[in-house]
N, C-alpha and C positions, 0 to 999 in steps of 0.2 A: 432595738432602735436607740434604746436611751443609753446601752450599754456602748455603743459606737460613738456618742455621743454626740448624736443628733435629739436633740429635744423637741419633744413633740407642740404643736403650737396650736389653738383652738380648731381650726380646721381640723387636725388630726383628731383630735377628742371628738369632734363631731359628727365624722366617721363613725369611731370607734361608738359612741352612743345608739349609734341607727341602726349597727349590724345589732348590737345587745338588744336593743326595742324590736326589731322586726325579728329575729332569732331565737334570742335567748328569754325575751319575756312574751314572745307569744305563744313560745311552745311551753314553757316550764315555769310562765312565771315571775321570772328571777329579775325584779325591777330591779333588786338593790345591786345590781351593779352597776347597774347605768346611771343610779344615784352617786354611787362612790366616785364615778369617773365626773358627775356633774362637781361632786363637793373636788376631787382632785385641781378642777379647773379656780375652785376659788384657792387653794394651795400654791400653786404658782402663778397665783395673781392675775387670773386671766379670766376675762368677764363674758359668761357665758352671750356666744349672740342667738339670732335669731333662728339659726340653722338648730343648733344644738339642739333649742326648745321646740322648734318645730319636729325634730326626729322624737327627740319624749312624748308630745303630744300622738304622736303619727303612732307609735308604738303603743300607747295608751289605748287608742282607740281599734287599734289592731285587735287589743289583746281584750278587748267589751269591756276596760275599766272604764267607761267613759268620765265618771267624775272624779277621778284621777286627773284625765285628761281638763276636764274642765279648770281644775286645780291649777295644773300646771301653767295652764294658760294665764290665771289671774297673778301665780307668783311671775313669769311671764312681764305682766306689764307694773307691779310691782320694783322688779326690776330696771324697769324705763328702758325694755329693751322692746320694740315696735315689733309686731306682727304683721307679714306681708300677706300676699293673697295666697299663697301654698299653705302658711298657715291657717288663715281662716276655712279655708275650703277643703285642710284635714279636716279640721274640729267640725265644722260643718257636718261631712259625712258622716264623721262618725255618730253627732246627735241623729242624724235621723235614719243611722241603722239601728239605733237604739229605739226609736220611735219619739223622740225626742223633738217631732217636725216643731212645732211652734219655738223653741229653743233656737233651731238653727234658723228660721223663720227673723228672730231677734236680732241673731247674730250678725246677721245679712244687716242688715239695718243697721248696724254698731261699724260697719264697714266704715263707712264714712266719718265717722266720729276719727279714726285712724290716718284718712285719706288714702284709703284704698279700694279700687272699684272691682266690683263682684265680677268676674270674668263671666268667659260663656259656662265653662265648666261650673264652676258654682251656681248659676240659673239652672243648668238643667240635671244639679243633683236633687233642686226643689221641684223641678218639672215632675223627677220621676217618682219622687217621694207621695205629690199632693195626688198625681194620677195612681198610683196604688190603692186609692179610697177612690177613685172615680171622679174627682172632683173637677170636674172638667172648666169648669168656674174661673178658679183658681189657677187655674194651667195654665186659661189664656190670660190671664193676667200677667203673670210673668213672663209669658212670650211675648206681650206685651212690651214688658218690662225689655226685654232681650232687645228686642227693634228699637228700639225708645233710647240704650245704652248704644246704640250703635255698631250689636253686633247683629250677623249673618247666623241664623240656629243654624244646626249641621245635621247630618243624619242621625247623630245618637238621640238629639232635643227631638225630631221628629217621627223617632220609633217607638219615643215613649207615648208618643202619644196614638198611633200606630196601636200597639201593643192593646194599650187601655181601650180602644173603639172594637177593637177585636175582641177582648176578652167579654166586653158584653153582647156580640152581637152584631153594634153596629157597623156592618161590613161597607154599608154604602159611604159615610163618613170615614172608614179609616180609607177607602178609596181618594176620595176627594181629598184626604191631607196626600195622599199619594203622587195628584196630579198635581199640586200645590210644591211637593218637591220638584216632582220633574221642570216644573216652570221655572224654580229657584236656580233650576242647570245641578241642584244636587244627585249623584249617582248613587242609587237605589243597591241595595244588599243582598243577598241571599237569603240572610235574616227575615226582612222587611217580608219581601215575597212567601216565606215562609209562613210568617203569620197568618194573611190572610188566604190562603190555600188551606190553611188550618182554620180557620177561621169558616170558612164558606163549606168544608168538609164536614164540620160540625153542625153543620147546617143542613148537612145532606144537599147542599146548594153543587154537586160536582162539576156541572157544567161550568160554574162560574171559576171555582176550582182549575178545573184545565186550562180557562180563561186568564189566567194569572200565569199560568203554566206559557202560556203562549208569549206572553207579556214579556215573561224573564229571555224567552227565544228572540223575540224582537227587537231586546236590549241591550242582547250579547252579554247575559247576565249569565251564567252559568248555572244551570240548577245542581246543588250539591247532594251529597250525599243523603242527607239529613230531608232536601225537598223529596225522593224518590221515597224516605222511607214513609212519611206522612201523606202521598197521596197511594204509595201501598194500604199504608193503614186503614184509609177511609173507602177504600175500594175491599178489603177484608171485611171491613163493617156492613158492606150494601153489599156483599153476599150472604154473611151470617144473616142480615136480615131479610133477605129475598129468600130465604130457605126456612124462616121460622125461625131462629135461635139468635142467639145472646154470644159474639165473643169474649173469651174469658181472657181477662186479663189485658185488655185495648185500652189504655187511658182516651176518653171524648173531650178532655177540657180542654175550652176554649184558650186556656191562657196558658197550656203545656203544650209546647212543641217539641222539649226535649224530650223524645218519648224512647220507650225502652226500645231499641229496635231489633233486642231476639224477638221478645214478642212477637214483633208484627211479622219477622221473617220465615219465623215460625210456622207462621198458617200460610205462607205463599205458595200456592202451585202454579202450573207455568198456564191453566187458567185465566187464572188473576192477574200475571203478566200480558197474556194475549189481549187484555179488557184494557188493560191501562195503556196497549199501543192502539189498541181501537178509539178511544177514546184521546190519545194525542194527535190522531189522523184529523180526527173530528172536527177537532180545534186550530187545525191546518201546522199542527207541531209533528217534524219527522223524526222519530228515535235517531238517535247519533251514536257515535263510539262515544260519549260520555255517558250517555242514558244505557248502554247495553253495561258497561263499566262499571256505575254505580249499584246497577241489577244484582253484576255477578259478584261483583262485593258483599252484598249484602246477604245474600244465600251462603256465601261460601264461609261467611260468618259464620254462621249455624250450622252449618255440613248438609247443606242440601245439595246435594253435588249434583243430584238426576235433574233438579230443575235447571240449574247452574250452565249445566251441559246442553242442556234444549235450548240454552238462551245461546251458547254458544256456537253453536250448529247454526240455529235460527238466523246469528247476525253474519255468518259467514253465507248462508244462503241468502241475503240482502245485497250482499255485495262489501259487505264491512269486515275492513281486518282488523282481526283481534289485536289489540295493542298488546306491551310488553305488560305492563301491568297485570289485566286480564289473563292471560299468560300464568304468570307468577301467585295471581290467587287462587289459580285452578290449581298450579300446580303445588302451591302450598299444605292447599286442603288433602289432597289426593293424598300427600306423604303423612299429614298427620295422621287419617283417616287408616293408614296403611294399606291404599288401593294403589300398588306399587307398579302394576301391569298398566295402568292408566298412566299412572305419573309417567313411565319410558316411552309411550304414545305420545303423551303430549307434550315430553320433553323433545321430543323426535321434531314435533310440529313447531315448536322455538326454535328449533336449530334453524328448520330451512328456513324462518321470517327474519334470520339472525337476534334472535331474543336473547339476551344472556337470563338464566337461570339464575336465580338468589342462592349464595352459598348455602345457607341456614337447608335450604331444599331440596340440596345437593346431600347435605349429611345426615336429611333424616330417608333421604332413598337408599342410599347406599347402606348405612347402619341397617337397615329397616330389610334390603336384602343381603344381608350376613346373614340376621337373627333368624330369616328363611331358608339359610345353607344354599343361597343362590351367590356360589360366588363367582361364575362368570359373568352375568348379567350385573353385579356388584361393579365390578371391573370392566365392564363395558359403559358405565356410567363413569366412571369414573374416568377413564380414557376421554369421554367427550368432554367431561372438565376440564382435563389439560389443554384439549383444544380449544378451548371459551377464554384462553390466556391467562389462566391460572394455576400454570406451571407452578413459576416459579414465586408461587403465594404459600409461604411455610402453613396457612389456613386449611388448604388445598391436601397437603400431604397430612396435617392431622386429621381432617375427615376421614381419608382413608385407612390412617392408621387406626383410629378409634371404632372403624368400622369390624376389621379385620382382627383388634385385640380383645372387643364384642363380644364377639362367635370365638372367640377362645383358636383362632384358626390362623393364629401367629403372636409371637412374644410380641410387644410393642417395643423392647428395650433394642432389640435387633435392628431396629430402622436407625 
């Protein structure tokens, strides 16, 4: 740049400081460069502003120097160069991932000495910080405080608080802030619903469970992935313990949703599946191509193909066609798995729904019957690729080729 003879002007150094803060000193470290490029700015007489110091701080706290970061901010004003609200609400976070709550507690308060008002984002980094101790006190205080400033909390201020009613328990109050959003016209998460489904599960409360389940149907909320594998879970658990026994390795905590989900996949037979559509009838919720979807997802994770398959049957005797997806995760597993007579079946059944096949699944069949010395049926898959429009995809021609120089059953140099 400078050799072109364009010189660089504080903006640019301030860039250039934020990629080194978020990059270079969070992975390795390495402040002193983004010192050098600071001291550079006083070299061509150029007076660092407020971005510059807000990307040092930001990177400070990135990297858990936090009193670095605190540093920075006093030489910061020092300076007489002002702190906006991006600034205070890095420094902010970072005190209280440091556990630093009464610090940023200060901080918030020191706003105003500035003349700069605490946004929503800065309220509800202390929302989430105080409710982590439970302090529900202090929560509404600043939500308080939020209404009072003249903002609108949003979903995130009121999952924190969500979150913390759930983690202890109180299922009936994180309901009632539930209906308190909905009144606000705020639109509810998969997250949210997540919780208390976890929540009520843990409880062994299931009806109430699916009652949430129904909730998200009524809302046109989409239950995801993640809702499927946690009410799997808790329905593994009120079998393990209608049998006498203990599942090994189930996380029960209230305040873990991210749970592992081979685990729970792990233990699922198509059983446990049949209970959890019993159970969504119950509650007046019909399985959908999303629910049979997220099912066969999550089996095929694991290589449970035989349940996979029951479910696949199952939804086609409903009346439900298998989506493309669905499809493509059957037939991913099938090729990893190397059940390669499956995979030409139900590549067969893509074809007539017009489903295109995933390359990736195209090349581990094909590979997969080389290394079986099946090389007509290799070639016969591979013929329906070209008609899937992937002629003329040079992709296309190295599957084949990589298949074929495999098995040692032609030069690749030859093509």
């Amino acid at each position: 740049m400078v050799e072109r003879g364009c010189e660089p002007n504080v903006y640019t150094y301030s860039v250039l400081i934020g990629y080194f803060c978020k990059e270079a000193m969070r992975i390795n470290g390495q402040s002193w460069r983004s010192w050098s490029d600071l001291e550079s700015l006083k070299e061509k007489h150029f007076k660092a502003n407020e971005l510059v110091y807000t990307a040092l701080i930001d990177g400070y706290c990135k990297a858990g120097e936090i009193e670095d970061a605190v540093s920075m901010f006093k030489r910061m004003l020092t300076e007489e160069c002002l702190p906006n609200f991006i600034t205070f609400n890095v420094l902010i976070d970072g005190l209280r991932k440091e556990g630093k709550v009464q610090d940023a507690m200060l901080l918030v308060e020191d706003m105003a000495k500035f003349d700069v008002k605490p946004t929503l984002h800065t309220y509800t980094i202390l929302v989430e910080e105080v409710l982590k101790e439970y302090d529900f006190d202090r929560a509404n205080e600043i939500l308080n405080q939020i209404i009072s400033s003249g903002y609108q909390p949003n979903v995130v201020t009121y999952t924190a608080f969500i979150k913390a009613y759930c983690s202890q328990g109180r299922s009936e109050e994180a309901e009632e802030m539930v209906v308190k959003i909905k009144n606000e016209g705020i639109l509810l998460d998969s997250f949210i619903y997540n919780l208390l489904i976890n929540a009520y599960g843990c409880m062994r409360l299931l009806d109430s469970a699916f009652g949430i389940l129904k909730c998200m149907f009524d809302t046109s909320c989409e239950p995801s992935y993640q809702t499927y594998s946690i009410l799997m879970k808790h329905l593994v658990i009120e079998k393990y313990k209608k049998e006498g026994s203990n599942p090994v390795g189930l996380n029960v905590s209230l305040t873990n949703i991210s749970v592992d989900n081979a685990d729970i996949w792990n233990k699922i037979d198509f059983e446990v599946t049949t209970v959890l559509f019993e159970k969504m009838a119950e509650c007046g919720c019909v399985p959908n191509l999303n629910t049979y979807s997220k099912l066969i997802k999550g089996l095929c994770k694991v290589g449970l193909l035989d349940v996979a398959f029951s479910l696949y049957h199952h939804m086609r005797e409903t009346g439900i066609s298998p989506s493309e997806i669905i499809h493509n995760s059957l037939l991913s597993s099938c090729c990893k798995l190397g059940m390669f007579g499956e995979a030409v079946t139900l590549l067969d059944s893509m074809m007539e729904c017009s489903h295109l096949a995933h390359l990736e699944s195209y090349k581990l069949l094909i590979c997969g019957m080389f290394e079986q010395m099946n090389k007509e049926k290799a070639e016969a898959v591979f013929c329906s690729l070209l008609r899937c429009g992937y002629n003329y995809d040079e992709v296309a021609w190295k599957v084949h080729i990589d298949g074929l120089a495999k098995s040692m059953l032609i030069n690749a140099q030859n093509f």
